[in-house]
N, C-alpha and C positions, 0 to 999 in steps of 0.2 A: 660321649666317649666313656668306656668304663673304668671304676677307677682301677689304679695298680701302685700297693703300699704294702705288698708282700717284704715280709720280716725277714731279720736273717736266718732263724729257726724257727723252729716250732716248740712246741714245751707238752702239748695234748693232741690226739691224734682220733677222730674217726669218721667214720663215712657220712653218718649226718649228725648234725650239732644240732640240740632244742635250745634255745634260751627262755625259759620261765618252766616252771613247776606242777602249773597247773593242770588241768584236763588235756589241755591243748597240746602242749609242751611232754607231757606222757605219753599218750596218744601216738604225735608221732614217732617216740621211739621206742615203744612198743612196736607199735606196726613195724617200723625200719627192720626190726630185730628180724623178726618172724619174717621177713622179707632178705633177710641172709647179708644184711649189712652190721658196722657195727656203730652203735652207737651212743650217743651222752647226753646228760642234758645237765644243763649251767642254771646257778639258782641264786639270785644275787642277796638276797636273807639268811638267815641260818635254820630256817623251819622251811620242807617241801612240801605242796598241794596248793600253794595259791590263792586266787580268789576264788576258786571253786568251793576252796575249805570252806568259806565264811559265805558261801550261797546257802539256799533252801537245799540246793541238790539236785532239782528236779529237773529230767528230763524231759522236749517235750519231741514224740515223735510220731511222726506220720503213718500211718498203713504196717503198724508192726505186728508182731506174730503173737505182743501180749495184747493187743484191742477182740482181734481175734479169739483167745480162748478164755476173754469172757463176753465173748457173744455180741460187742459192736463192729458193726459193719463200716468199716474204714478205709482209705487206698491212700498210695500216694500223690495221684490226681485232685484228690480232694484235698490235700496238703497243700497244695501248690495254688489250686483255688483259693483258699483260705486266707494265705499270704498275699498271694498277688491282690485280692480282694480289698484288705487290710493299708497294704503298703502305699495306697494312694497315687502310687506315679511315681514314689522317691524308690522303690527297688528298681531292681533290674530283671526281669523276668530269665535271663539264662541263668541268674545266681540263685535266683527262688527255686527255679525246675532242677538244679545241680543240687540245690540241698535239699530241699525233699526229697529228691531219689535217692541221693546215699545217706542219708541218717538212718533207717531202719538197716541198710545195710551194714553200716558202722558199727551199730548197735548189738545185732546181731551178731557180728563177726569177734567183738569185745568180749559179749557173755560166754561165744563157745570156747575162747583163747584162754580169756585171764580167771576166767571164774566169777565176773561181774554176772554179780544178782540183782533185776530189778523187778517192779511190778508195778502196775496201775495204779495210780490213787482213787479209789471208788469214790461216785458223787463230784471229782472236781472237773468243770467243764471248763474247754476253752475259754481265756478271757471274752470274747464276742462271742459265744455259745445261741444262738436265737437272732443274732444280727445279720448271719449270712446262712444258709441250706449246708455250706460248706462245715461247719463249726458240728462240733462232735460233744454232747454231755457227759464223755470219759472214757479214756483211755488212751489218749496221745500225751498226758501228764504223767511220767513214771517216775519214783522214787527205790532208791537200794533197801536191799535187804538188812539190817544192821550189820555196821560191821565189823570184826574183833580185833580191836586194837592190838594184842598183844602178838598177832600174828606179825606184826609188822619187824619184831625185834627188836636190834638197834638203833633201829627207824622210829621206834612206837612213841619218843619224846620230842624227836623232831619233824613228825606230821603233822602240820597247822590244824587247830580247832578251833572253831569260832566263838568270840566272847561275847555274840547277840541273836544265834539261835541255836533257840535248844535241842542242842545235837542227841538227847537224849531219849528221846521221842522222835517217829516218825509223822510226815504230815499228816497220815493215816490213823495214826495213834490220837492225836489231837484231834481232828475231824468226829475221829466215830467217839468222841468225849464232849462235843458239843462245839469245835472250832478253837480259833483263839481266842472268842471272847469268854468261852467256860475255863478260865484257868483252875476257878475253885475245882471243876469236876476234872481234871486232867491224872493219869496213874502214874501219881508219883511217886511211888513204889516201888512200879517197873523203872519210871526214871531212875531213881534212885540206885537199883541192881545195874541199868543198864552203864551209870555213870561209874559206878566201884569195880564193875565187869570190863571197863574200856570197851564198849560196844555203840561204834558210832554211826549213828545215823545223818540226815540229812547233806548238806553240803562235805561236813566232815565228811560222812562214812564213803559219799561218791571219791571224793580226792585219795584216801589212802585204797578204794580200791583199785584206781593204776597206779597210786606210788606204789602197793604189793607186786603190781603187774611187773613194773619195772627190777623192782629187787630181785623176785624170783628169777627174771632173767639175765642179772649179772647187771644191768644197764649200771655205769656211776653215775651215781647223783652227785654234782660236784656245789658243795652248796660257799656260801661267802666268796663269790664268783660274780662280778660286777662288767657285765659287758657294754665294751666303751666305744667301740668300732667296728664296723666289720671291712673283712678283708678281702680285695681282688686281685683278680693278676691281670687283670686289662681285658678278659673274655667275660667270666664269671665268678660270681660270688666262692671264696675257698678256706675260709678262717674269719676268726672273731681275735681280736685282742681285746684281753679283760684284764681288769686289779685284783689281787687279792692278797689281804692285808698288807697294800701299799707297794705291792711288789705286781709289775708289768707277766702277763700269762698268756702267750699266744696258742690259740686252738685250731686245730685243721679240722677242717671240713671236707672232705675227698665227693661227697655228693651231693651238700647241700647243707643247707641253715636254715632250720626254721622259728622264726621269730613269734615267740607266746608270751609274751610280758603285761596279759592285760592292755591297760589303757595309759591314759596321762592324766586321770583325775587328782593326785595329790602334786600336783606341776600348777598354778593357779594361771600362770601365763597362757598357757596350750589350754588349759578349762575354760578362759575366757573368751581368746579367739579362735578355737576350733568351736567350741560349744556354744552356748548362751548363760553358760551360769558366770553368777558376777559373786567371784569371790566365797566360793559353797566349801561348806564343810565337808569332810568324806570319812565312811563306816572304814576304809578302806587301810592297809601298810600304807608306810612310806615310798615303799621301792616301787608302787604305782606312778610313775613318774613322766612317762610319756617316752619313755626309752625305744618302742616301735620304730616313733616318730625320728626320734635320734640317730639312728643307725641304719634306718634305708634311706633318709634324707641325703647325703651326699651320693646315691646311689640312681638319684634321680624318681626315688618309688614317687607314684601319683597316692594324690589324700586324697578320699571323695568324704562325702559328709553328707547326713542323713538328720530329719528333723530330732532334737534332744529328748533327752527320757529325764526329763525333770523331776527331783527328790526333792524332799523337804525333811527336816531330823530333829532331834532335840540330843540335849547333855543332861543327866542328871550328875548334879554336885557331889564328888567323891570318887566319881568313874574315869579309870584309864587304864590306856592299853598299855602292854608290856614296854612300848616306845616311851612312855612319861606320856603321853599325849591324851586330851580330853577322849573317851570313849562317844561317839555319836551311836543316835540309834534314830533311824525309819518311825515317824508318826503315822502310816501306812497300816499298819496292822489294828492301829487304835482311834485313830479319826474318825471310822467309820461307823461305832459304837452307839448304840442308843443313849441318850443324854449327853451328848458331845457332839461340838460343830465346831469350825473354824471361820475363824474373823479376820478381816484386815481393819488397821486402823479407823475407817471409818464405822465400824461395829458392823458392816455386811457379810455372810456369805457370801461367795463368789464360784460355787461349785458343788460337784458331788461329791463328798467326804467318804463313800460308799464306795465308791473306784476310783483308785489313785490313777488310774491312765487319764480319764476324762480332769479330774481334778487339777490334776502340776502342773498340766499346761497352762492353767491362769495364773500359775505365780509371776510367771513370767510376760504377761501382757503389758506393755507400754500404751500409756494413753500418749498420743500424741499431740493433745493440744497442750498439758502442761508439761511435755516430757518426763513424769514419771510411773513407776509402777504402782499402780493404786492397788495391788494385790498384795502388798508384801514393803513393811513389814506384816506378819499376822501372827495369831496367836492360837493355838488349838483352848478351847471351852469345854467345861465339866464340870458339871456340879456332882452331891455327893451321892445319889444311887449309885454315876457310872463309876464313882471308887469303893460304892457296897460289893458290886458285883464283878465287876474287872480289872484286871490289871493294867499296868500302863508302865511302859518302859519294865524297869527290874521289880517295880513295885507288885506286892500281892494284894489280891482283892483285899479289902478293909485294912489295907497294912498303914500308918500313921506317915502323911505326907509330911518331906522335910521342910523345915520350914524355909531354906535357903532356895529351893526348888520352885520357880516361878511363882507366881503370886496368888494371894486370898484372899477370899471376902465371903463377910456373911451372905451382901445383896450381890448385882449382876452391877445395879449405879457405882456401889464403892470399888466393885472388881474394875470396873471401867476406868477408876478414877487413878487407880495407882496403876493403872498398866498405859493409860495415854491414850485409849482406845475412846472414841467419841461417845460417851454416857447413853447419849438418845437414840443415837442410831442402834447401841447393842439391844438396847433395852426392848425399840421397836422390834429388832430382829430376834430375841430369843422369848418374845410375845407371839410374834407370827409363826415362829417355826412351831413352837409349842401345843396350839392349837393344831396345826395339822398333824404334828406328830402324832399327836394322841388318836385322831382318825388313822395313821398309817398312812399318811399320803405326803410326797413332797413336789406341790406343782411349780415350786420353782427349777429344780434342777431333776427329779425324778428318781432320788436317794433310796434305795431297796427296789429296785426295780429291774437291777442287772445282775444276771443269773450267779457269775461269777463273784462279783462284790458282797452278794447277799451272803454268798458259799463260804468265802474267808474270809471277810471282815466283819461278820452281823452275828447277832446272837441265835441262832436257830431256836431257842426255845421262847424268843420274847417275841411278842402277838401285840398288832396285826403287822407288824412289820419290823425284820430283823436288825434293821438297820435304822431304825426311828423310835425314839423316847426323848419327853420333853425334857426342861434344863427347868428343874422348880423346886429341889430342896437345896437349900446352904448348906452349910459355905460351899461356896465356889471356887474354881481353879481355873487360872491361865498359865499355859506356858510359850513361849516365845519359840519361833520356830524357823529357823534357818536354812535357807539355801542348801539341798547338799545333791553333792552326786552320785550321779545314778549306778553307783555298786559296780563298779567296773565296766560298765556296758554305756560306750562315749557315741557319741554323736559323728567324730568321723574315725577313719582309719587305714590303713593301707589297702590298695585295692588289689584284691586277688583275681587269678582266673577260675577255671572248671580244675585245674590242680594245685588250687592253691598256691600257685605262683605268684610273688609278687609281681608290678606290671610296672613298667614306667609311664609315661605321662605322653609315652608313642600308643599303648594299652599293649606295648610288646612285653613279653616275660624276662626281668629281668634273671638270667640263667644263675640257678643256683642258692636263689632265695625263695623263699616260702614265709606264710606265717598265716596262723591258726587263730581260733576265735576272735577275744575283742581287742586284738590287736591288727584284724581285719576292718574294712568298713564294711556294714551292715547292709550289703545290697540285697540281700535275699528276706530283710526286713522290711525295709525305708519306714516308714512312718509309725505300723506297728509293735509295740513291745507284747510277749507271748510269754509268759514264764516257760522257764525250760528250754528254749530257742539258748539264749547265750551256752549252756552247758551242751547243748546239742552241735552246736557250731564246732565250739572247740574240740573235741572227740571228732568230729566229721571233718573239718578240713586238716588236724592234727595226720588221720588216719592217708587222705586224700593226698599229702603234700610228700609221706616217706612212700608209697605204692608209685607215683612219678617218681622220686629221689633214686628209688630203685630200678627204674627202667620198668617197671609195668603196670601204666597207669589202670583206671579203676576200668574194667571191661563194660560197667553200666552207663558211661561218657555219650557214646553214641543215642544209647536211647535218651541219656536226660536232655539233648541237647535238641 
């Protein structure tokens, strides 16, 4: 039965309500607009864009009109391939064919609306780029044009930017500079203009350009807006009641609600038994809290859940975010480094340090004969080339590690000895690795080997292999590396249909609710993670749930389905 808790007012009024800031939550009221309804969107922080802010940014899209005019030959069939190929059994093959068909159109429909400017990332291929016929070596990875902060106005201090990538530089910029392992060669110059200029790029510059979207068309942004419930009258979904600043704020919805609040990863209860992470640290706000989960639960929405995207992070000593909170950062972009491996306790490898996709899933392995995780705790490894030549976390190549900052040693025995890490086994193991490094080959795991791993995590200019260099001058570095989660992209989520509707646990639509990216579950992924996928969801089903909200679903339904 549906519920009915209708108020005895209202206090906010419009035809569809977003609840979250991000892509998803703009999107759809964007679209709404431009579809002749009116609409709002609710923000429960005081800064709008999301987790989108604090992504890469990068879009990833199928068969679109920028593969094309630089001369890759792409469709959306091959998207859907690609996916379903990936997804191993855990998607769902109607949610994979519904998103591949409207994300180019989403896409499209955005650039010619709001003035969203993107382009291809040259040279970045699909994560499986060579592992399936379907996989494209570039141009379903798009990134914005930079974008100018000051256009934003009023807005330009409280649009989220992220404190762990540099939004000042596009991936593009970085790339054609030698990747992220060349920071020494990076133009920080243009950085430099681009930061004094508020000109943002990556996750940032995507988010403020539908928070512009939204401005330019009147949408309010209601921000310090905490939605606590949502509201029915016994048919359908018709308001939210939300806090703010301690005072009760009911909101009508006359067409719909579409729920975008991310995930539940800073909730450690819902991280443990929706997910598999045990007690993970997160890059992530606070108001990541599992609030999806919250407010269609009494409504009867069904969870589905999909294999986890396991992260691992580090803290260096000093860092936090504007919350008071330790700052975490992604060992992802630096694990993969020539003269740097990672260990578990027993001083082994247990992975490709090269591709974080193949890699994180062994943090997580349980030996079942002793009942624990022999992957973790672990430590990322580096001796001192890989801090001659790269950076690592906030640190600049050759910059003077802190001393409070994981631990030192001249040898690899004493590094072992003060971190608990088994002396003999590291020692066998950064003897073996070493030897082969120096050939370029890694027959244990196959570390420089994958097309994409090589592309952003390796040094392109170090021979014979971008992603291999021994561990053989002192001192050496460990740093201790913690569980963390996967940047707002969770393992389950509310399950929608081809409109984004949310569904109950009949798989009937519950009337009047909606929700958008990774506050959906991942059926059109399962198993696969794809950079650019999370950022493409939410703009796609965002767009998908206000064209139904408005009474005229997407006309490309029949063919996706």
């Amino acid at each position: 039965m549906m519920l009915s808790n209708l108020p005895a007012k209202w206090d906010m009024e419009a035809d569809l309500v977003a609840i979250g800031s991000g892509i998803g939550g703009l999107s759809a009221a964007i679209a709404g607009h431009e579809q002749g309804l009116s609409t709002l969107v609710l923000e429960r922080s005081n800064e709008v864009g999301g987790v989108t802010a604090l992504s890469q940014g990068q879009v990833w899209i199928p068969g679109s009109r920028h593969a094309a005019e630089i001369g890759v030959e792409d469709s959306v069939e091959s998207g859907f391939r690609y996916l379903q190929r990936l997804a191993m059994g855990y998607g769902d093959d109607t949610a994979i064919r519904n998103f591949t068909t409207h994300a180019p159109v989403a896409l499209h429909w955005f650039e010619d609306t709001i003035g969203l400017r993107m382009v291809p990332i040259r040279g970045c291929p699909d994560y499986y780029y060579g592992l399936t016929n379907d996989s494209v070596s570039e141009g379903r990875l798009l990134e914005v044009v930079p974008f100018p902060g000051a256009t934003l106005g009023d807005w330009q201090g409280k649009t989220r930017l992220s404190p762990q990538v540099p939004y000042g530089l596009t991936t593009q910029d970085i790339a054609d500079k030698g990747g992220l392992a060349a920071m020494s060669k990076w133009d920080f110059e243009l950085m430099g203009q681009r930061l004094m200029n508020d000109e943002r790029c990556a996750g940032s510059g995507l988010a403020a350009y539908f928070v512009k979207g939204a401005l330019d068309r009147g949408i309010p942004l209601e921000t310090g807006v905490n939605a606590q419930e949502l509201i029915a009258d016994g048919e359908r979904v018709v308001g939210v009641r939300c806090t703010r600043d301690g005072a009760e704020l009911f909101v009508k919805a006359n067409k719909g609600v579409v729920i975008a609040v991310s995930s539940y990863e800073r909730e450690q209860k819902l991280e443990r038994n929706l997910g598999n992470q045990l007690d993970p640290v997160s890059m992530l706000f606070t108001a990541i809290d599992g609030a999806n989960i919250r407010l269609a639960g009494p409504l009867g929405a069904r969870i589905s859940r999909v294999p986890e995207i396991s992260m691992a992070g580090f803290h260096q000593p000093g860092e936090e975010t504007e919350e008071g909170q330790p700052l975490w950062r992604s060992v992802m972009p630096f694990m993969g480094l020539p003269h740097t491996i990672v260990v578990n306790s027993s001083g082994k490898r247990f992975g490709n340090e090269g591709f974080y996709r193949s890699f994180f899933y062994q943090l997580d392995a349980i030996d079942g004969t002793t009942q624990t995780h022999p992957n973790f705790p672990c430590w990322v490894i580096l001796d001192s080339q890989a801090r001659a030549k790269y950076g690592f976390g906030s640190l600049a190549p050759g910059q003077e590690w802190p001393e409070d900052f994981g631990t030192t040693a001249d040898t690899i025995e004493e590094l072992a000895r003060k971190t608990g890490i088994d002396a003999a086994g590291l020692a066998a193991t950064v003897a073996d690795f070493n030897v082969n490094a120096e050939a370029g080959k890694d027959p244990a795991f196959g570390r420089g080997e994958q097309p994409w791993g090589a592309w952003m995590t390796g040094d392109k200019d170090h021979e014979p292999n971008p992603n291999l260099g021994p561990l053989s001058k002192g001192p050496f570095f460990a740093v201790p590396l913690r569980r963390m989660g996967a940047t707002g992209i969770p393992a389950a989520g509310l399950q929608i249909d081809h409109n984004a509707n949310v569904v109950g646990w009949d798989e009937k639509p519950i009337p009047g609710l909606y929700a958008a990216g990774n506050s959906a579950a991942r059926l059109e992924t399962g198993a696969v993670m794809q950079s650019g996928v999370s950022n493409a969801r939410g703009m796609t089903y965002g767009w998908l749930a206000a064209l139904h909200a408005a009474g005229r679903p997407s006309k490309s339904l029949d063919n996706a389905l």
